[in-house]
C-alpha positions in Angstrom: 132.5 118.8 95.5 135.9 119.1 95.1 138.4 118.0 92.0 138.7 114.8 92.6 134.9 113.9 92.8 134.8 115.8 89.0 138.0 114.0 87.7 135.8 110.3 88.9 132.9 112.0 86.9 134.8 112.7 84.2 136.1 109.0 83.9 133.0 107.2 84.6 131.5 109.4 81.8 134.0 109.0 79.7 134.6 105.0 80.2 130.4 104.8 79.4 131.4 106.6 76.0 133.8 104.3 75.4 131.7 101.1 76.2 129.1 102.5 74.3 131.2 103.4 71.2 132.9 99.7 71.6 129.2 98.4 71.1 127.7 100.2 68.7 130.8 99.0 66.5 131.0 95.4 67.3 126.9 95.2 66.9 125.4 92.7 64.5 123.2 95.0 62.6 126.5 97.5 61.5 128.2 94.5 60.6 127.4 94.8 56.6 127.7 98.7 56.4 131.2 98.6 58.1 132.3 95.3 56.0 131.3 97.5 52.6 133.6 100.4 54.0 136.1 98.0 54.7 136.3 96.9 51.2 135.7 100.7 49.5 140.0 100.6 48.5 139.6 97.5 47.1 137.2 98.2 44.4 138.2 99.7 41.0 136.1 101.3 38.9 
């Protein structure tokens, strides 16, 4: 194994991450909870 086989390791894991990250954030069920967040400096109290 040399540097180059770890540097395609490193991007394949890290590309997963990201496609993994990109879903949970664009899934239906966090839609609400993220919407609420989105209006938190919005609201005055």
């Amino acid at each position: 194994m040399d540097i180059n086989d770890l540097r395609a390791i490193v991007t394949v894991l890290s590309f997963v991450s990201f496609v993994g990250i990109w879903v949970w954030a664009w899934s239906r069920k966090n839609r609400e909870r993220f919407e609420e967040a989105a209006q938190l400096p919005f609201r005055s109290e």
